[in-house]
C-alpha positions in Angstrom: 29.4 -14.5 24.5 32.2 -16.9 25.3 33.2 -16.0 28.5 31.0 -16.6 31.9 33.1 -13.3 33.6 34.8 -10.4 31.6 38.5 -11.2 32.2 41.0 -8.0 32.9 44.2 -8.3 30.5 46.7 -9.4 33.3 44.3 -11.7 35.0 45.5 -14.7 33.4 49.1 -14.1 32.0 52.2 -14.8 33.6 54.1 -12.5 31.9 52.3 -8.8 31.8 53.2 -6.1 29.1 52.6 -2.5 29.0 49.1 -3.0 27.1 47.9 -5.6 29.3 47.9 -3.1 32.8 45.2 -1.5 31.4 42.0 -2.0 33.4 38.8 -2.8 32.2 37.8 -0.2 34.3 39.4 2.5 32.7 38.2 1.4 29.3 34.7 1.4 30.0 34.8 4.4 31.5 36.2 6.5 28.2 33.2 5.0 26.2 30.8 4.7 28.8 27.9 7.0 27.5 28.3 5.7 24.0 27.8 1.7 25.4 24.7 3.5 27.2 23.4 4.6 24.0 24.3 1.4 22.1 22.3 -0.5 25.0 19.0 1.8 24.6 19.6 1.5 20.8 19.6 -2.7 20.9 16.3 -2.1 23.3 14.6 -0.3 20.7 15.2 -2.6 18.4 15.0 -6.1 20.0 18.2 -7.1 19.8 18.7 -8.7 23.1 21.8 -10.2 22.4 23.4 -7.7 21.7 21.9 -5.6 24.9 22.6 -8.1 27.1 26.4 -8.4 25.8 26.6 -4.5 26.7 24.9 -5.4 30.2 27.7 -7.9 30.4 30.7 -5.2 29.9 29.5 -2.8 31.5 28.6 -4.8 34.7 31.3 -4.4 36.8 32.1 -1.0 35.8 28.7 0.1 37.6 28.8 -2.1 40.7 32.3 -0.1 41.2 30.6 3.2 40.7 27.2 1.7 42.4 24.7 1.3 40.2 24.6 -2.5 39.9 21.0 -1.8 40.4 19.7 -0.3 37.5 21.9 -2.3 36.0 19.9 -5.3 36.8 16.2 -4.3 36.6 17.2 -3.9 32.9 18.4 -7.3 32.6 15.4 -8.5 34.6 13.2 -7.0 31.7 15.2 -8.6 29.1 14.9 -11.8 30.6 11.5 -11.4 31.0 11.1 -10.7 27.6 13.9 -12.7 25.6 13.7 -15.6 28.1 16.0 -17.6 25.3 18.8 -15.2 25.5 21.6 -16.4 27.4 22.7 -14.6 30.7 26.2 -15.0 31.6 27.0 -15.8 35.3 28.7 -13.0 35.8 25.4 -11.4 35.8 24.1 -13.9 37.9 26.1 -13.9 40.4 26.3 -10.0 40.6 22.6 -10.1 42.1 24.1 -12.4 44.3 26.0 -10.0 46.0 24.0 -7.5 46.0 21.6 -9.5 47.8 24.3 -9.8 50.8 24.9 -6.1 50.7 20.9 -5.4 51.0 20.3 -7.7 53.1 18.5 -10.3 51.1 20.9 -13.4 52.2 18.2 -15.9 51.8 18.3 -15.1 47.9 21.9 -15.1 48.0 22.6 -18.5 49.5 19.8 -19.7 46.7 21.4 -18.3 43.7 24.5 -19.0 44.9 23.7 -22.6 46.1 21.7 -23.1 42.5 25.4 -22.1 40.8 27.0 -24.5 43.1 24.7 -27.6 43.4 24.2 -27.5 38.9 27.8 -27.2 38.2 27.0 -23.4 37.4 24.5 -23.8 34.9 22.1 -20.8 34.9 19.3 -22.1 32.5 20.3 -21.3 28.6 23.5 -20.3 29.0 26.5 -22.9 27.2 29.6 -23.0 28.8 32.7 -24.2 25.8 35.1 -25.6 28.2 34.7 -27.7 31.3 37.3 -25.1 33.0 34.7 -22.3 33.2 32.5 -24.4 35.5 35.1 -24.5 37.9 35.4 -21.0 37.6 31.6 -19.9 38.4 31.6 -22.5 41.1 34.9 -21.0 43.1 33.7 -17.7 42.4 30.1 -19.1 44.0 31.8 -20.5 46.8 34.0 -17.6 47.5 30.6 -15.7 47.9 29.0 -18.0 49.8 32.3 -17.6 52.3 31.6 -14.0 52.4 27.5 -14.4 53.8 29.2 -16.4 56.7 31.6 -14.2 57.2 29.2 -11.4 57.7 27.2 -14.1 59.6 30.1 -14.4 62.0 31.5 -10.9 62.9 34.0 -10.4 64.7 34.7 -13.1 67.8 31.2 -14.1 67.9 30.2 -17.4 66.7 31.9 -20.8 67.1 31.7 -22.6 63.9 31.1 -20.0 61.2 34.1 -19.0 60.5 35.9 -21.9 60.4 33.2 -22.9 57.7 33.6 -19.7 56.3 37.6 -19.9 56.0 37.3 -23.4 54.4 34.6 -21.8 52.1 37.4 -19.4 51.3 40.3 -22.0 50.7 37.8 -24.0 48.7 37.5 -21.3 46.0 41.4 -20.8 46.3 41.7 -24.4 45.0 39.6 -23.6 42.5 41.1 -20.9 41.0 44.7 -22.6 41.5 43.5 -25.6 39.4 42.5 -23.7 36.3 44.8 -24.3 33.2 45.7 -20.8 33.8 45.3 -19.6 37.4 43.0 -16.5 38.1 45.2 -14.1 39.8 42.0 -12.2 40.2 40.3 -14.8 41.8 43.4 -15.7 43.7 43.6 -12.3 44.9 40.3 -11.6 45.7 39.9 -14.9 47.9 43.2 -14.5 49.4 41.9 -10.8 50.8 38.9 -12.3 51.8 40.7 -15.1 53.6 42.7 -12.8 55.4 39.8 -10.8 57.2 38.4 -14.2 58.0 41.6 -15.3 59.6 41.7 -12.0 61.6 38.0 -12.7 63.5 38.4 -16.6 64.1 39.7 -17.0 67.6 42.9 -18.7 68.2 41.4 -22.5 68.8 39.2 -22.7 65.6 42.4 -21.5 63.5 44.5 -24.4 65.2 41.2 -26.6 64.0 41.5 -25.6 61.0 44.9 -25.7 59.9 45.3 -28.8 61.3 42.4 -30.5 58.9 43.1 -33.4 57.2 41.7 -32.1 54.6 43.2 -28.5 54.2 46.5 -27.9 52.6 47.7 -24.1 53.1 50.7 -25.1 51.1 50.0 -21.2 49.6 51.4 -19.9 53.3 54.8 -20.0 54.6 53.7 -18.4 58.0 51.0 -21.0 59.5 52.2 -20.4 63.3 50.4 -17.6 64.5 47.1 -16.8 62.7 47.6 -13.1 62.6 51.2 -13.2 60.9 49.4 -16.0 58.7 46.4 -13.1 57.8 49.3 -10.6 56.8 51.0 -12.9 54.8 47.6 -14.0 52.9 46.9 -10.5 52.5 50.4 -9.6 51.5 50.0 -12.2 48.3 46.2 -10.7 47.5 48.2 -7.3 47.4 50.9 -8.6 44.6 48.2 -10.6 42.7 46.4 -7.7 42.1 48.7 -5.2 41.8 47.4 -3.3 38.4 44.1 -2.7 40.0 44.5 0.3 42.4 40.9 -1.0 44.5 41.9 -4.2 45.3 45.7 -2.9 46.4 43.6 -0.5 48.4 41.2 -3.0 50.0 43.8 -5.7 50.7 46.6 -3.6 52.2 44.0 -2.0 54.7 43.7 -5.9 55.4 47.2 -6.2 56.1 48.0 -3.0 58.0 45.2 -4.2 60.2 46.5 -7.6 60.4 49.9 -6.2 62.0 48.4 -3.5 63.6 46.0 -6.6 65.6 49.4 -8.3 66.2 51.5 -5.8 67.8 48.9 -6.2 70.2 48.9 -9.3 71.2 50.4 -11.8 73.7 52.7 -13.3 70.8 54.6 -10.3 70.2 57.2 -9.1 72.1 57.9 -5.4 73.3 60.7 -5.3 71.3 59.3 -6.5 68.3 56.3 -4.1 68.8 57.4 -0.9 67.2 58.6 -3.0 63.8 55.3 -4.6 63.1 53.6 -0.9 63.7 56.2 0.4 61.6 55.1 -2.4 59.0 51.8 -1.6 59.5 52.0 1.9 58.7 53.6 1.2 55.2 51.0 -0.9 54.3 48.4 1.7 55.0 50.2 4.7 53.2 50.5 2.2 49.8 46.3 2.1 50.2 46.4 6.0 50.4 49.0 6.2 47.5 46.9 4.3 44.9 45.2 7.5 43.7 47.0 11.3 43.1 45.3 13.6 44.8 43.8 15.0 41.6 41.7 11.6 40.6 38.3 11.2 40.6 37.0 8.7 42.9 33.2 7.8 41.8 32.7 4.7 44.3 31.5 4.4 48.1 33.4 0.9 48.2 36.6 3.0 47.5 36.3 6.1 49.4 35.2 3.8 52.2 38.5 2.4 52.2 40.5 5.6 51.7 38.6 7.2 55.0 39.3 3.8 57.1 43.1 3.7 55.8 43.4 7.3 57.1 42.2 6.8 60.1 44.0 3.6 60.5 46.8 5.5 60.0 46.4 8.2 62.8 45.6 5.8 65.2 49.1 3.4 64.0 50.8 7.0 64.9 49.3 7.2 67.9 51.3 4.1 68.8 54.5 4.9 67.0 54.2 8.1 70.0 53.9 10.5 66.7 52.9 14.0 68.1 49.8 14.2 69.7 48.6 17.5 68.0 48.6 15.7 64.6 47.3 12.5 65.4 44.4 14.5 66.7 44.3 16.7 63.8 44.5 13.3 61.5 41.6 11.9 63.4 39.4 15.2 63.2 39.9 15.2 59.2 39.1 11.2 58.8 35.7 12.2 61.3 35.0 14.8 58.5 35.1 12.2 56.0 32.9 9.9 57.7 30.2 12.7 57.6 30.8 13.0 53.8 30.7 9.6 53.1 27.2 8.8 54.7 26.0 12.0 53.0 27.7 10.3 49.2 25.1 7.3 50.2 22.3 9.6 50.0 23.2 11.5 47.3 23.2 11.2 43.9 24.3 12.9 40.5 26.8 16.2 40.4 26.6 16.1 44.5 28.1 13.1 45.0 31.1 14.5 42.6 31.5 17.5 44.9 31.5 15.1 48.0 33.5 12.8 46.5 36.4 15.4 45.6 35.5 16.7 49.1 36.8 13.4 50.8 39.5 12.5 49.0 40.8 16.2 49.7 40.6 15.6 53.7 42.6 12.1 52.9 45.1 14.2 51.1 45.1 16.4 54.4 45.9 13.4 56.1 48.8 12.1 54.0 50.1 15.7 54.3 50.2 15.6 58.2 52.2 12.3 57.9 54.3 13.5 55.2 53.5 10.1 53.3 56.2 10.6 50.3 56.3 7.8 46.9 57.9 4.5 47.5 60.3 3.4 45.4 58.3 1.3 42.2 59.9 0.4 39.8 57.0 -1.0 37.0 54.8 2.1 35.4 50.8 0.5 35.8 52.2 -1.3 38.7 50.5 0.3 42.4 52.7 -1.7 44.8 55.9 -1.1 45.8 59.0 -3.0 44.7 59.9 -4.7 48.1 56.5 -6.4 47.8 56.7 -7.3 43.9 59.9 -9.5 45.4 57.7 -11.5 47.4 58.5 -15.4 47.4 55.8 -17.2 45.9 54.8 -20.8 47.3 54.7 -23.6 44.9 50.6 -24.3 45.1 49.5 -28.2 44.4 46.1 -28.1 43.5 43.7 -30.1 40.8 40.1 -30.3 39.2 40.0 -33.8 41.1 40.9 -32.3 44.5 38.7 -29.1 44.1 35.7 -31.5 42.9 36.3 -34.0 46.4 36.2 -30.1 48.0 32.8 -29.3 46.6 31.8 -33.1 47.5 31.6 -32.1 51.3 29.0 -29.0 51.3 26.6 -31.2 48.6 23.9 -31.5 51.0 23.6 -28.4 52.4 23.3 -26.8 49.0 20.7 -29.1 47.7 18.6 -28.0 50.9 18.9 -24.6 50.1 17.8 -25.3 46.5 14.8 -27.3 47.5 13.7 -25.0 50.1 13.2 -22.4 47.3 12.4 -24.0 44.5 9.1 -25.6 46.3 8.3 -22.2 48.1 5.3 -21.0 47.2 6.9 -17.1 47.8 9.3 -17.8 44.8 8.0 -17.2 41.0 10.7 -19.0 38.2 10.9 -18.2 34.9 12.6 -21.6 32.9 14.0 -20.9 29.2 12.8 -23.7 27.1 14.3 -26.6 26.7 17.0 -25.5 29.7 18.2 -28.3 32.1 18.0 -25.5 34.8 16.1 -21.8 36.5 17.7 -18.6 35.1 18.2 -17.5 38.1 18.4 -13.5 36.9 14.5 -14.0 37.0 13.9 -14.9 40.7 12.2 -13.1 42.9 11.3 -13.5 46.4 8.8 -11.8 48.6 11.3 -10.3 50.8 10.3 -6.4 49.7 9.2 -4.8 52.7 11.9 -3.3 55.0 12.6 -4.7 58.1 11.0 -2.4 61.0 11.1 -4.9 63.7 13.1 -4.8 67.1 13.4 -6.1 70.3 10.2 -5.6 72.9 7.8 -6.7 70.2 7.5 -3.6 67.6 4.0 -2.6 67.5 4.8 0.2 64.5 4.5 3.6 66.3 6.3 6.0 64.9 9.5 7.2 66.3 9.4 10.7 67.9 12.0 13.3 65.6 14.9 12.9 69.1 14.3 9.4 70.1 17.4 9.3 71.7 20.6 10.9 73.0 22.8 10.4 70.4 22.5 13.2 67.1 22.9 12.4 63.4 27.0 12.6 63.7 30.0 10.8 63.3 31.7 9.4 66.3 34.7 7.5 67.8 33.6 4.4 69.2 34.7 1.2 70.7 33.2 -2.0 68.5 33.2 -5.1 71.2 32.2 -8.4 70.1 31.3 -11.2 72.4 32.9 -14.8 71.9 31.2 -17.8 73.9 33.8 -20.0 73.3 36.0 -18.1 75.2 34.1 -16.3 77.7 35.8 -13.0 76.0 34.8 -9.6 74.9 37.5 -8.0 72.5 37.3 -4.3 71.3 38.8 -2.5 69.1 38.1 1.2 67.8 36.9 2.4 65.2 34.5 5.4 63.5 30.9 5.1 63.2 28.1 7.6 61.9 24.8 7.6 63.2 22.0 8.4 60.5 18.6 8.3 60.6 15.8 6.4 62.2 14.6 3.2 60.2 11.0 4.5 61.3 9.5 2.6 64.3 10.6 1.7 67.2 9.6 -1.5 69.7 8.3 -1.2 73.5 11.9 -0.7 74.9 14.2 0.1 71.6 14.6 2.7 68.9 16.1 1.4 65.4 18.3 3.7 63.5 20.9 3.3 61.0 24.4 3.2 61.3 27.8 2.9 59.4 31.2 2.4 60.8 34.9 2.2 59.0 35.1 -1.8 60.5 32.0 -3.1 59.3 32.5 -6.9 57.9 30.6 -5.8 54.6 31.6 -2.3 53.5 28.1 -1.8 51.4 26.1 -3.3 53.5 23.4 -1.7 55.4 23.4 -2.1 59.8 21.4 -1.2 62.2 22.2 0.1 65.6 19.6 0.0 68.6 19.1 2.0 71.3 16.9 1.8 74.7 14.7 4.5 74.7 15.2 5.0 78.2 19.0 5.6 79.8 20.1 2.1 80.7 23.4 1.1 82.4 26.0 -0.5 80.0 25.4 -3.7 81.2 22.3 -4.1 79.4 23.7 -3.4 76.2 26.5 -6.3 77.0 24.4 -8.7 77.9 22.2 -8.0 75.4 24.9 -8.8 73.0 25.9 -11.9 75.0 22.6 -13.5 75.3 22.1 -13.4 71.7 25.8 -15.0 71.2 25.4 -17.7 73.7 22.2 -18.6 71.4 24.5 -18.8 68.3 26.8 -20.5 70.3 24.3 -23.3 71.1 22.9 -23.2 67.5 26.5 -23.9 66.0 25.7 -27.6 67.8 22.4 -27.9 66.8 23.1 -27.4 63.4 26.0 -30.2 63.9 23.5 -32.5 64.9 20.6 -31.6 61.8 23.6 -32.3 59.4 24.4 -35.6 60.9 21.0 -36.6 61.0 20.7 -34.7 57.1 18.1 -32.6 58.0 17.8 -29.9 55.1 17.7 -26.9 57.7 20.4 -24.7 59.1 19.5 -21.8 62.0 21.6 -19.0 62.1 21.1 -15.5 64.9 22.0 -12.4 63.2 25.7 -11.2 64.8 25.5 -8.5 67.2 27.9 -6.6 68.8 28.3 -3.4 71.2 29.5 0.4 70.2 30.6 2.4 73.0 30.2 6.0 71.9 33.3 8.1 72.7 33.7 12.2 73.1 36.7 12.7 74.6 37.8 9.5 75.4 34.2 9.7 77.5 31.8 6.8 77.0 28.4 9.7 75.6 26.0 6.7 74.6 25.6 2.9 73.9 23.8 1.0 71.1 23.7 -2.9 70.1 24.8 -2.9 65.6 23.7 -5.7 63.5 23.5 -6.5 59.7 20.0 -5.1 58.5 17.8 -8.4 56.9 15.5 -7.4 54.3 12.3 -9.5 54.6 9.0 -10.7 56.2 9.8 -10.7 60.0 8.0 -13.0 62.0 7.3 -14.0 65.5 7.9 -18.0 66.4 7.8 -18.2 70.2 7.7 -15.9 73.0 9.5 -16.0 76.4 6.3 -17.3 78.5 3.9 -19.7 76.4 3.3 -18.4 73.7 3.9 -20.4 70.4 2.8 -19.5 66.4 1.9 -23.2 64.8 1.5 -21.5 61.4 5.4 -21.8 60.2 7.0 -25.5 59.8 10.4 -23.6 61.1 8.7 -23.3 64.8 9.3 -27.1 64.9 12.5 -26.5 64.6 12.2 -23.8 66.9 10.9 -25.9 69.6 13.6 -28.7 69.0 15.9 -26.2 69.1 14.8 -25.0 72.6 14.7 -29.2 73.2 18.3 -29.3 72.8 19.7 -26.2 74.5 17.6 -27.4 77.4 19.6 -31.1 77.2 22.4 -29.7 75.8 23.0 -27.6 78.8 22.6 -30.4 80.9 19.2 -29.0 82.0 19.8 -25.4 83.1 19.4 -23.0 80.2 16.6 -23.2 77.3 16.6 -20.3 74.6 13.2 -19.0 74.0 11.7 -15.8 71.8 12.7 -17.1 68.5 11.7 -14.1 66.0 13.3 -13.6 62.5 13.1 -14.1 58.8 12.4 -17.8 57.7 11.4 -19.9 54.4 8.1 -20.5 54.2 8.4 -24.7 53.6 11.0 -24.9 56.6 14.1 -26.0 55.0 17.8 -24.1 53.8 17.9 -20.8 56.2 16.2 -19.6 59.0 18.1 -16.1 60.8 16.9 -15.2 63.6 17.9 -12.5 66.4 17.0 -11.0 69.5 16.2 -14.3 72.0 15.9 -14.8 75.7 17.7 -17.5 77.3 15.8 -18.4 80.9 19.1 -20.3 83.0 20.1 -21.3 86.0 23.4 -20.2 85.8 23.2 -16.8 85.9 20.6 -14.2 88.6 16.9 -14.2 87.5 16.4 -10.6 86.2 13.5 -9.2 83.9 14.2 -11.0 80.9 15.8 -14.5 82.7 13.0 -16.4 84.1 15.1 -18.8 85.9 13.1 -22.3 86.8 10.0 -20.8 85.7 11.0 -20.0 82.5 12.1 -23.2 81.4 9.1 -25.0 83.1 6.7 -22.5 80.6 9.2 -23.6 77.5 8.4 -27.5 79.0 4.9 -27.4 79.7 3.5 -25.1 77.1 5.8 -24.5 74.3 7.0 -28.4 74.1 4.6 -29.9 75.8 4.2 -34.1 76.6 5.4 -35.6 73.2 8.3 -34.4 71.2 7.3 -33.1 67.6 9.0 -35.2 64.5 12.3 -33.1 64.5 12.9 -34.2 68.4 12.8 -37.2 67.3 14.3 -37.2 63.9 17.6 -35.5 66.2 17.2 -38.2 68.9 16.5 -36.1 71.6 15.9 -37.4 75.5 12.2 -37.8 75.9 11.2 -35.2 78.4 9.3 -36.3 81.5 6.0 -35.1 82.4 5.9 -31.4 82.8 2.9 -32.3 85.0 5.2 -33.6 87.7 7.9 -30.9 89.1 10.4 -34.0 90.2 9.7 -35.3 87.0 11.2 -32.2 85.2 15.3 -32.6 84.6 15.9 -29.0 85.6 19.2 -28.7 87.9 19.3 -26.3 90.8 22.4 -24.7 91.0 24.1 -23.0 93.8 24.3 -19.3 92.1 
């Protein structure tokens, strides 16, 4: 094998014939059961070269029909077996993601860190030219841009998604500096740039584009970051215009982008109705990529199809359509959502009957709308031909300025490497004779689910109608909390409600959820619920307690990187779901990505502290700094989460207390008491290495109350 990634045809020409529109898609699928058979014929045989060259084609055939996952276990096996047969990075990198989907994003940031740091080696695999490094390492980094950006969420963290968009751009170099650009790369980051761009708040944009070291030479419209998230998604859209997914995927992006903006400050009245108008084109070109006769055999897709329907009824709704068929548009995409949870469970001939099933109520949709052909003028071509007219940007970018790029996230990639590689939770297999770990053959002991919520989960089981809310689809408001500027923004959307994970805490059930505006469309969250009624605040400020921790973390993870500390600390995003019937607020939950791995308890609220992980040092410096930080009147406490056993690379952690002055004591906010337990028994008199190693003020004596530098404030 020559390549490190199966290239599609068009994905590196300039000039695209007939022949070359054909997707690699299509072809594997006409010969897919005889590549099967061929595979279980090299098994038998021990030709595992040639089985893993099958594994190789056939790869991103099944992650688009989801079954990357049996896909891998084989190739696990091989490895096992054949450890001198080469894996291509492709591979690699495909349990990479499916790591973020799952959950696992400790093992993603390590593969994809490994790929990174070793200039994409992957143990016995040979790469022929220099310009296929560059290529695994942009892809790598483009990936790596995607576990922040699920970090992030919408409007919640400070920090991450800045990092995440340079991520992004630093892949876009990349791919721009190859002898021949990948379009498909391009495309793919410049989608994936554009969500970004849509949940970074207004001051980190301006941060960001005015970087001396970022050149967005690819944009013409860098004024407002909205327009600039249409445009970028705009150019995905044209990139990849043979590939009906990726139109799909990156015109949602776009109609959302304008839909966003017709909202906001920025735009005019009179302007309003023309970016609607543009935004409703955009999502009748997603709904167009398939007749309504195709077979659709992927949740990734008909995800997208239900959300573009919807986001179509509700652009309507705007436009002042008629209010009988928006409703009857929004009833339909509800009946989708159903489906599509169902698809998840399901396998075999049912998921072709449910499959068929959704796709029909989109085609009810498109009828209600009359949604009619554009005018296209290319056969293979799934983009209409004002778009293919699009002005391209002369790009500038080189090997030399993508390698400088790479230069500035060196450390924190080595961290991540050495906090696996020494963990005595990892097993390695090397090939002989390899300069480094094929990384196919990693394993982590992150295999039992995740049961654990807040109020200390003591495993009892959940009764069959924990709560209000039934296993149904809803319309819901999604409102995420930014600390930066003091600012909840909402925005609707659908979500389904499925079944319980299986325990529940002291005060909160676990269930899980899905919704059309989740940041990772195969990923797995989790919504929770008090198991008594509680007024709406708690739900909010349970959201905004756990944000105003991120928010402080951003700067404590400033301050390990100046003082190159190999840690980073991040809280898992959270954000609130208003349940509607009716335009009637029915329930209220907290939804979160779902972490696979061994939860664990650091701290508690009062004085209680676990010495057995090194990453409750950091814990306790953390709490060190929020306390000086905040100039004395706040101190985050309750630090529970999934961390690395040799405290290094990633710690995530959710679900904290913050005991302030600044806000009313209540049942979780200790006030002055709090803090003096966090002083006195959590600290205590000397500061531990990491304190020190991050400068922080010595503390006085916690035995002396006017010794103590807590700040009354008049509340």
């Amino acid at each position: 094998m020559m390549w490190p990634f199966v290239p599609e045809k068009w994905q590196y020409k300039q000039s695209v014939n007939s022949e070359d529109k054909t997707n690699l898609k299509d072809l594997i699928s006409q010969h897919l059961s005889q590549l099967l058979a061929f595979l279980k014929a090299c098994i038998l045989v021990g030709d595992s070269q040639s089985a893993v060259s099958v594994v190789f084609l056939m790869d991103r055939f099944l992650y688009w029909t989801d079954a990357s996952n049996q896909l891998l276990r084989i190739i696990k096996a091989l490895h096992k077996y054949y450890p001198d047969t080469p894996i291509a990075p492709q591979v690699v990198i495909r349990q990479a993601r499916l790591s973020v989907s799952s959950g696992k994003l400790q093992k993603a940031e390590y593969i994809l860190s490994s790929l990174i740091n070793n200039s994409g080696e992957t143990g016995c695999w040979k790469y022929h030219v220099d310009s296929d490094r560059v290529l695994v390492q942009s892809v790598s980094v483009q990936i790596r841009g995607q576990v922040l950006q699920k970090l992030g969420k919408k409007c919640a963290y400070v920090g991450l998604w800045r990092e995440a968009a340079e991520l992004m751009w630093a892949s876009l170099v990349g791919f721009f500096a190859l002898p021949q650009p990948d379009k498909k790369g391009i495309g793919a980051s410049l989608g994936l740039f554009a969500n970004i761009l849509v949940s970074m708040n207004d001051k980190d944009f301006h941060t960001f584009k005015t970087s001396p070291h970022i050149d967005l030479c690819f944009l013409k419209e860098k004024d407002h970051r909205l327009l600039s998230a249409a445009e970028a998604a705009k150019m995905s859209v044209v990139y990849s215009q043979y590939t009906p997914l990726y139109v799909l995927s990156n015109v949602v992006t776009q109609g959302t982008c304008l839909l966003s903006y017709s909202f906001s400050p920025s735009c005019s009245n009179t302007q309003r109705e023309a970016f609607l108008i543009q935004a409703k084109e955009a999502f009748e070109i997603g709904l167009l990529t398939k007749t309504d006769e195709e077979a659709v055999p992927s949740k990734l897709e008909l995800h997208l199809f239900t959300k573009a329907a919807y986001s179509l009824a509700v652009t309507h709704r705007w436009l002042g359509s008629p209010a009988e068929t928006v409703y009857q548009a929004w009833q339909v995409s509800r009946e989708a959502m159903e489906l599509l949870d169902t698809y998840s469970l399901t396998d075999g001939l049912d998921r072709d009957r449910l499959s068929r099933e959704i796709m029909c109520l989109v085609s009810q949709v498109k009828t209600l709308f009359h949604i009619h052909p554009f005018l296209n003028s290319e056969d293979g071509s799934f983009i209409p031909d004002s778009y293919r007219s699009m002005e391209k940007v002369p790009v500038r970018f080189s090997f030399s300025g993508f390698f400088k790029v790479m230069e500035n996230f060196t450390q924190y990639h080595a961290s991540v490497c050495e906090a696996f590689e020494t963990s005595n939770r990892m097993t390695a297999n090397r090939c002989e004779g390899s300069s480094g770990v094929c990384i196919t053959a990693l394993k982590t002991a992150t295999e039992t689910p995740v049961t654990e919520c807040t109020g200390c989960m003591i495993g009892a089981e959940i009764p069959e109608e924990p709560c209000t809310l039934t296993k149904q689809d809803y319309i819901a408001l999604l409102s995420g909390y930014s600390k930066a500027s003091g600012l909840w923004i909402s925005r609707e959307t659908m979500v389904y409600i499925g079944d319980p994970m299986g325990k529940q805490g002291m005060q909160r059930a676990a269930f899980w959820v899905q919704f059309l505006h989740q940041e990772e469309l195969l990923g797995k969250y989790v919504g929770k619920e008090y198991l008594s009624a509680k007024e709406l605040h708690y739900h909010f400020n349970d959201v905004e307690r756990q944000m105003t921790a991120q928010h402080y973390v951003t700067e404590f993870n400033k301050r390990l990187y100046e003082k190159r500390v190999a840690m980073q600390i991040f809280f898992i995003p959270s954000e609130v779901l208003l349940i509607l019937e009716d335009n009637v607020i029915v329930g209220c939950m907290t939804v979160e990505p779902y972490m696979l791995g061994d939860f664990v308890k650091l701290t508690n609220n009062t004085t209680k502290v676990v010495r057995d992980y090194k990453a409750t040092d950091y814990g306790i410096a953390f709490g060190h700094f929020t306390f000086e930080f905040s100039g004395g009147t706040e101190v985050v406490v309750d630090l529970q989460g999934w961390v690395t056993g040799n405290g290094k690379g990633l710690t995530y952690l959710t679900d904290p207390q913050i005991h302030s002055l600044k806000t009313p004591g209540s049942r979780t906010n200790f006030g002055e008491r709090g803090i003096r337990n966090f002083l006195e028994a959590q600290h205590g008199l000397e500061c531990n290495d990491i304190c020190k190693k991050l400068s922080l003020g010595r503390l006085h004596s916690p035995g002396e109350a006017e010794g103590l530098l807590v700040k009354r404030l008049d509340l």
